[in-house]
C-alpha positions in Angstrom: -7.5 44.2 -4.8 -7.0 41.8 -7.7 -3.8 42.7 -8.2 -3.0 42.5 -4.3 -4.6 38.7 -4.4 -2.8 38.1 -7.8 0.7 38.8 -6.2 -0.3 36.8 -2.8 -0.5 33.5 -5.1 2.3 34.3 -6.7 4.3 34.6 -3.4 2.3 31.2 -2.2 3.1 29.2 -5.2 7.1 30.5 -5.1 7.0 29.8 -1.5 5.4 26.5 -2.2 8.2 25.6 -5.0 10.8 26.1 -2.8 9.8 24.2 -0.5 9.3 21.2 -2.9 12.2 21.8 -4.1 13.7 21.3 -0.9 12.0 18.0 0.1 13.1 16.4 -3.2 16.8 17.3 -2.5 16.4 16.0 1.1 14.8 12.7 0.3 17.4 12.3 -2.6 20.4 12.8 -0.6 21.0 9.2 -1.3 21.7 9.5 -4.9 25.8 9.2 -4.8 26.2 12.1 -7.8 25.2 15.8 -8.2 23.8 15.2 -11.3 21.5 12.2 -10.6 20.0 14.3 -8.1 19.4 17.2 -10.2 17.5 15.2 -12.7 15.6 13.3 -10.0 14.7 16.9 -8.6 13.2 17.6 -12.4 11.5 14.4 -12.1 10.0 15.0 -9.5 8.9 18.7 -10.0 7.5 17.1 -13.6 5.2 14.7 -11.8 4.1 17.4 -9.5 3.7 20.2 -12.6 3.0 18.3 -16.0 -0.9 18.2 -16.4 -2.6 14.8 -17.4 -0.6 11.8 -18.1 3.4 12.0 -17.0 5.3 11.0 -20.3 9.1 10.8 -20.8 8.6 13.8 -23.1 6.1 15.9 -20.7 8.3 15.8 -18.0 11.6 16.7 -19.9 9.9 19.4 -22.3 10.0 21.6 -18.7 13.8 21.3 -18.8 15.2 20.7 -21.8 13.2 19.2 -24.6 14.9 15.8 -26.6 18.6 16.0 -24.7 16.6 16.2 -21.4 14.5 13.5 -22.8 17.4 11.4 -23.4 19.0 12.3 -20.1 15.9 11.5 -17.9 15.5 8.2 -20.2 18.7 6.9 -18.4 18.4 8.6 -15.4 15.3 6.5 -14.6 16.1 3.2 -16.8 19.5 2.7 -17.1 21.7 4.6 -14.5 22.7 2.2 -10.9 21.4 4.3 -8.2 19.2 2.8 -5.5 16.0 3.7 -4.7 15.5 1.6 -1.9 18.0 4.4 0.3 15.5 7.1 -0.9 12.3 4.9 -0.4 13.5 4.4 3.6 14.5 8.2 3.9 10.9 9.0 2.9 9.0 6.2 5.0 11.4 7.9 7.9 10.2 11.5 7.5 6.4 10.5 6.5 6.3 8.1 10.0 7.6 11.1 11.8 5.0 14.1 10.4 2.2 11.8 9.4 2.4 9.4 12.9 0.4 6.9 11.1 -2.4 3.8 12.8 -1.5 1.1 10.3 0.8 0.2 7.4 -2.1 -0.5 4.6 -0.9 -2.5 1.6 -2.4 -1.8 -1.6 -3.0 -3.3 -5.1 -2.1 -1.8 -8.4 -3.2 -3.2 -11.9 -2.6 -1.2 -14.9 -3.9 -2.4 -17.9 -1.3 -2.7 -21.2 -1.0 -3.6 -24.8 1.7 -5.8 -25.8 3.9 -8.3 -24.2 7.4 -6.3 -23.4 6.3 -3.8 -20.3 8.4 -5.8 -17.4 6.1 -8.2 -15.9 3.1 -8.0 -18.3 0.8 -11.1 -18.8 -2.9 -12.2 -19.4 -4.7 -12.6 -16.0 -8.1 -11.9 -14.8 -8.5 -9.2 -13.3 -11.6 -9.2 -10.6 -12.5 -5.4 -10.3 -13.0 -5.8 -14.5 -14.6 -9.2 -14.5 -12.7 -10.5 -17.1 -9.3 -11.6 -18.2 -6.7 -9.0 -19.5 -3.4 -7.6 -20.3 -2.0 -5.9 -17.1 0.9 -5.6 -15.2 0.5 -6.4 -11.3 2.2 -4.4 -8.2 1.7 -3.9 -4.2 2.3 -0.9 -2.0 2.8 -0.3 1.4 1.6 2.9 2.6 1.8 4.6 6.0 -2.1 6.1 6.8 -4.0 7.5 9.2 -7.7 8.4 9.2 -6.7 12.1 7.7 -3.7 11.1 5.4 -1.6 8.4 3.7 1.4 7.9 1.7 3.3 5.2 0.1 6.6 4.5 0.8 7.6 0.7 -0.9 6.2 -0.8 -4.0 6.9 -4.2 -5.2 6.4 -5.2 -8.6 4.8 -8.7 -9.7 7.1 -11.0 -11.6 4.5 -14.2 -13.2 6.3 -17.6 -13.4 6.2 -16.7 -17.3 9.2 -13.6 -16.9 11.0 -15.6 -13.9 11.7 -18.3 -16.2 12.0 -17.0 -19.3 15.9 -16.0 -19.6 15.4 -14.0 -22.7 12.3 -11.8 -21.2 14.7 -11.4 -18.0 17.5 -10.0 -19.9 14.8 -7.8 -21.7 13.6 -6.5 -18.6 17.0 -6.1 -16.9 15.7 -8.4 -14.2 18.2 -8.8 -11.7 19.4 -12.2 -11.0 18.2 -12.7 -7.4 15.0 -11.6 -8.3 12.2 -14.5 -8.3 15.2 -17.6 -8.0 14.4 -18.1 -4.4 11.4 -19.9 -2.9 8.7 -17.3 -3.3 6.2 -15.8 -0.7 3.5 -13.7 -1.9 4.7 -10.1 -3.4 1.9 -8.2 -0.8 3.5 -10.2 2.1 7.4 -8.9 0.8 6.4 -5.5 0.8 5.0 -5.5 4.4 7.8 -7.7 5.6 10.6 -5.5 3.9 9.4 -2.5 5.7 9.0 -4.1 8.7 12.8 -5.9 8.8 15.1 -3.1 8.6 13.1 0.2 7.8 13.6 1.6 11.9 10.1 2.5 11.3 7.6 2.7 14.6 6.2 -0.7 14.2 2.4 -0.7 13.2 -0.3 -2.9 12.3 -0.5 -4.0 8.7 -3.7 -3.8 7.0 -4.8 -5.4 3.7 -7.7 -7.1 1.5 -6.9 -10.7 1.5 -10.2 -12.0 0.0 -8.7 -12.9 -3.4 -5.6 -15.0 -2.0 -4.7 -17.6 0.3 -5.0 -15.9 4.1 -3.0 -18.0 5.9 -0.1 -17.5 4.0 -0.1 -13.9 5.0 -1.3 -15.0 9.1 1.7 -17.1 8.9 4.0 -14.8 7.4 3.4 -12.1 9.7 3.1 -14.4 12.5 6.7 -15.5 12.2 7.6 -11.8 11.8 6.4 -10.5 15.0 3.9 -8.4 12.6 0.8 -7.3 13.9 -2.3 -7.6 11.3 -5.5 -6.6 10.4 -6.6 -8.5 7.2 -10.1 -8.7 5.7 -10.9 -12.2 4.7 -13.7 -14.8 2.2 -16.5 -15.8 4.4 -15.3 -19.2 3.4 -11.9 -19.2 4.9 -12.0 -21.9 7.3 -11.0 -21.1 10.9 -11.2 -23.3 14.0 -13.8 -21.6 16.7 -12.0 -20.5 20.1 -15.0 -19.0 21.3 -16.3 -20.4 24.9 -20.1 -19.7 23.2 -19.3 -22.2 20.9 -18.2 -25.2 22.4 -19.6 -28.0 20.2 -17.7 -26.8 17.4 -14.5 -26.1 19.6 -12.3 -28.4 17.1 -13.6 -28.4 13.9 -13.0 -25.7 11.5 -16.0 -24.1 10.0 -16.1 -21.4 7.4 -15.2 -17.7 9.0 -19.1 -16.5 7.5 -20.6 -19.3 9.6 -18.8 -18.4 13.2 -19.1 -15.0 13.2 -23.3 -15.4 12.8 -23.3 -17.7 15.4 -22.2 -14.4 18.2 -23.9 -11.8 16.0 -26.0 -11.4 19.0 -23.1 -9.9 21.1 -22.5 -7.0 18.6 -22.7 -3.3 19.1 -23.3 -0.3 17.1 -20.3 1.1 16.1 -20.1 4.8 13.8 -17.7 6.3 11.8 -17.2 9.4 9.2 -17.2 7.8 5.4 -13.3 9.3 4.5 -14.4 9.3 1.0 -17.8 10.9 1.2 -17.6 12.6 5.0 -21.0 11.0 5.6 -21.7 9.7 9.3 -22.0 5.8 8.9 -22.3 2.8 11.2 -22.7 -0.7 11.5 -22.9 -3.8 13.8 -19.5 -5.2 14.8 -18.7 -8.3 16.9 -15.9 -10.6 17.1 -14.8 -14.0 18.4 -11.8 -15.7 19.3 -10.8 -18.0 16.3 -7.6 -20.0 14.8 -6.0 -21.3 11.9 -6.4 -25.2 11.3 -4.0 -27.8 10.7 -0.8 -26.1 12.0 2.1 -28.6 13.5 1.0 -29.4 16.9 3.9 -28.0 19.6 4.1 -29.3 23.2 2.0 -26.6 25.2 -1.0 -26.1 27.5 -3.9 -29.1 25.9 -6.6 -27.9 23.9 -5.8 -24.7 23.4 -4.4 -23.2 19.6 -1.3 -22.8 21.4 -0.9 -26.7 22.0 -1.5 -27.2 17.9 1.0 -24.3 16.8 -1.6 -22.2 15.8 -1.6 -18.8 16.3 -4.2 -16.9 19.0 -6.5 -15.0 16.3 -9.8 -12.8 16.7 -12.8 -12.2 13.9 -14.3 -9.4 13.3 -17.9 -9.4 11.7 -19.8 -6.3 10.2 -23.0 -6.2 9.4 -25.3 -3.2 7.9 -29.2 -3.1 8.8 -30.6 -6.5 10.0 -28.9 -8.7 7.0 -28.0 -12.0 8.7 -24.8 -12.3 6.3 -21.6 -9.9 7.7 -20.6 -7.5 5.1 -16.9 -7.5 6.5 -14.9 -10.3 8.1 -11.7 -9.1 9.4 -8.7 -11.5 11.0 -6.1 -10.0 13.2 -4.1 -11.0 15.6 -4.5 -8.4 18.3 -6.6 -10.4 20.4 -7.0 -8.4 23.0 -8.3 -5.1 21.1 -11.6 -4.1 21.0 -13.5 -5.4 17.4 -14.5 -1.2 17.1 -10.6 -0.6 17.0 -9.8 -3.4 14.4 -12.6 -2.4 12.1 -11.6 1.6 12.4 -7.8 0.1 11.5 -9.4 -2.0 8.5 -11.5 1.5 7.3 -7.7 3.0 6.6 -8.0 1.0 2.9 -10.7 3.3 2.1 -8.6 6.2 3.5 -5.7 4.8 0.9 -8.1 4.4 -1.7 -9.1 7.7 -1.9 -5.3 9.1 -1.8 -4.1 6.9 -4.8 -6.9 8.4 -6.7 -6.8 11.8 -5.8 -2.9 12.3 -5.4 -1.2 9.3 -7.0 -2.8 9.1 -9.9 -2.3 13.0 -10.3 1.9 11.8 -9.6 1.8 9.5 -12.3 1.6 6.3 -10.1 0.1 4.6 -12.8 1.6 6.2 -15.9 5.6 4.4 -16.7 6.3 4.1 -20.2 9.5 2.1 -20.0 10.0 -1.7 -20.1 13.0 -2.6 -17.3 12.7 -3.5 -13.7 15.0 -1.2 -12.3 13.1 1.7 -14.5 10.0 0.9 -13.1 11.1 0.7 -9.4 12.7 4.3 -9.6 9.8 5.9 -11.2 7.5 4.4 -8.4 10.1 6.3 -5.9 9.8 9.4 -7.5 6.4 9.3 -7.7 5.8 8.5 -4.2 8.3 11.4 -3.3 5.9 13.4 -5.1 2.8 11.6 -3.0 4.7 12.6 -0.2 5.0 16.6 -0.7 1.4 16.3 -1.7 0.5 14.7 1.2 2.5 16.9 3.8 1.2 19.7 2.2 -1.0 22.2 4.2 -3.4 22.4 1.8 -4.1 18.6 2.2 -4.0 19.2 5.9 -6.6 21.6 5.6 -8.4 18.9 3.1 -7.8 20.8 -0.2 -5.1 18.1 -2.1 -3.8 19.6 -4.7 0.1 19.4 -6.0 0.2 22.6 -6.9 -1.3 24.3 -3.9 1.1 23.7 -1.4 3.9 21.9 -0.5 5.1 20.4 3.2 7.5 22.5 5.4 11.1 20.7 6.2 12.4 20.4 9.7 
């Protein structure tokens, strides 16, 4: 009986090869020569294979040893193919298997040593409390309450690479890059998937606490982007709310609205995604808007006269605390404050996939130093993400990248 068992896994995991194998070469159908997709195919299959961190050398010494090494070197950061054709080919077939609630964009610091990894600097990083050596990215994945993938990545480029002529030729920065009048790197990402992608159009969810939130409400607002963003209890909103009419046109911190309707909230409960234990909470929201937007002939005191956009808050609270422990600003209106806050629960979903899956892909792991390099080992590894993540053994909650790989229609 063993033996028998023994001999199904070996079938499984050939089975399952096979069809990784496959998914690579369809989402690298892009790549314009035979070659480049052959070594993008050992890429990948090193990022799924290669146990603890994904080196250069790990990767290639499953192919080749040094001449691979060399080979995959230039493959990823030297050679000219794009990886934004690929990126959209795999946000096309993860949209269409995954059907995903929301579009969640993520944060990615890695810590480094030294000053020549492409867009390295001293910053402060708030999850470590202190100020370190890191390089900065964003990611836009495609989630549901089950699953979640990413399928863009942009990488942060401080005023101190931008400007510096000698650390852009260094990094192979292409000219374009940072010249223009910049928006913020989380907002690109969104708004580059959302622009030309032909991707089912769905909310876009993010942590906004640590930045300026009406940059993002008035980037996505001009974009036709529907949004779920959590927010500072400070932000300051003007109150739309008919149960507050003596502060109707004076902007008051988000914290302070939302307790003055925390008796209109209702118990709402939910499965943790990241522990599977039943949890709940006290959720309200309120009618709110941004202040000190162009005013625009309209309909009189209304946020539509002042040019400001029609927003709702969403409070959470835990036990009897008086404080909300989540404030939430979207701008679907008209959807229940449950629905928003089971949209803004897809972070944690996202969470636990980057540290289960991406990590395991070498999402955090590039050794090389130039732009392009870094943007095409993100793609690869988020190819890899993806046969994870389509995999029936994550479907059936076991995610591993060796276990099982997605079938191809």
């Amino acid at each position: 009986m063993s033996r028998l068992n023994a001999l199904r896994g070996d079938v499984r995991r050939e089975a399952a090869g096979d069809a990784a194998a496959e998914f690579s070469r369809r989402m690298l159908m892009s790549l314009p020569r035979r070659d480049q997709r052959e070594r993008g195919e050992w890429y990948v299959s090193g990022l799924l294979s290669v146990p603890g961190r994904k080196s250069m050398r790990s990767i290639a010494s499953l192919v080749g040893g040094s001449a691979a090494e060399q080979r995959l070197q230039h493959f990823i950061s030297k050679s000219s193919w794009d990886w934004e054709p690929v990126r959209k080919a795999l946000a096309s077939h993860i949209d269409r298997v995954l059907v995903p609630q929301a579009w969640v964009v993520k944060p990615m610091v890695v810590l480094k040593t030294g000053d020549h990894t492409v867009g390295v600097e001293e910053s402060f990083v708030s999850q470590l409390g202190k100020v370190v050596n890191n390089q900065r990215s964003y990611s836009v994945w495609l989630a549901n309450e089950q699953r979640s993938a990413p399928v863009n990545w942009r990488l942060v480029l401080p005023q101190s690479w931008v400007e510096d002529e000698a650390r852009r030729r260094r990094g192979e920065i292409p000219e374009e890059i940072g010249r223009s009048r910049r928006r913020p790197c989380a907002l690109e990402a969104a708004l580059e998937v959302a622009a030309g992608w032909g991707l089912r159009r769905r909310p876009v969810v993010m942590d906004t606490r640590e930045y300026d939130a009406s940059a993002f409400v008035r980037g996505f607002t001009h974009a036709d982007v529907p949004f779920v963003l959590r927010i500072d209890g400070s932000t300051p909103l003007v109150p739309q709310d008919v149960a507050l009419p003596r502060h109707r046109e004076q902007p008051l911190p988000a914290r302070q609205l939302i307790e003055g309707v925390k008796r209109s909230s209702r118990a709402v409960g939910w499965v943790d995604p990241n522990s599977s234990v039943a949890r709940s909470a006290l959720v309200t929201g309120t009618k709110v808007a941004l202040p000190h937007l162009p005013a625009a002939p309209a309909r009189p005191d209304s946020a539509e006269s002042r040019g400001e956009p029609p927003l709702q808050l969403v409070g959470v609270w835990s036990g009897s605390t008086r404080r909300p422990r989540e404030l939430w600003l979207s701008n679907m209106t008209e959807v229940p404050p449950a629905v928003l806050l089971r949209l803004g629960l897809l972070t944690e979903r996202v969470d636990r996939d980057f540290s289960e899956v991406s990590n395991r892909v070498g999402a955090m792991d590039f050794e090389g130093r130039t732009f392009g390099g870094w943007h095409r080992h993100m793609t690869l590894s988020s190819v890899a993400h993806g046969i994870v993540a389509l995999s029936p053994s994550c479907r059936q909650g076991q995610e591993s990248p060796r276990e099982g790989y997605p079938r191809t229609a």
